[in-house]
N, C-alpha and C positions, 0 to 999 in steps of 0.2 A: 466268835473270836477265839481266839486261840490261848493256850494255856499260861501265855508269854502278854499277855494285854496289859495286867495289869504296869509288867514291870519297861515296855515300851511306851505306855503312857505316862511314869513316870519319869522313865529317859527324855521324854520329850518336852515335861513339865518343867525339870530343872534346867535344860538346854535354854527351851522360853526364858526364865527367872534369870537366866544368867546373861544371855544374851540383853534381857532389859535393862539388869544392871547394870552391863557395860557399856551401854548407848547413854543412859543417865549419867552416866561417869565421865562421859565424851563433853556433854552439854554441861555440865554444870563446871568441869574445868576449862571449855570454850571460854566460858563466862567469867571466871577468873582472870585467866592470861589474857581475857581482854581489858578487865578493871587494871590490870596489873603495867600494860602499855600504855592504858589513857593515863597512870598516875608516873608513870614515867614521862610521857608527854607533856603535861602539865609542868613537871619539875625541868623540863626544857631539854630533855635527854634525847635524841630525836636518834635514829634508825643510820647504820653507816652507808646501806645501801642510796638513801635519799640525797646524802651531799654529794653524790657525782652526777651531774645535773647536765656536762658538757657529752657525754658518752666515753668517754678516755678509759681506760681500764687500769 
């Protein structure tokens, strides 16, 4: 290996760490915004998209 290993396996290590982060960060707020609908839904708030039901624009 070359004189440079250490410091491209560290570019690589933090790239990994941060890339995991940001996946984790994806799912865990997936998970939110969807608690966050279902308690909208519950309180009867329903999506505007769902009351045009005839096709009419």
């Amino acid at each position: 290996m070359s004189n440079h290993a250490g410091f491209i396996l560290a570019a690589y290590g933090v790239s990994f760490i941060a890339l995991a982060i940001l996946i984790g960060w994806i799912f865990v707020d997936q998970r939110t915004q969807r608690q966050a609908l279902q308690e909208l839904e519950l309180r009867g708030v329903r999506r505007r998209s769902e009351a045009k039901t005839d096709g009419a624009s």
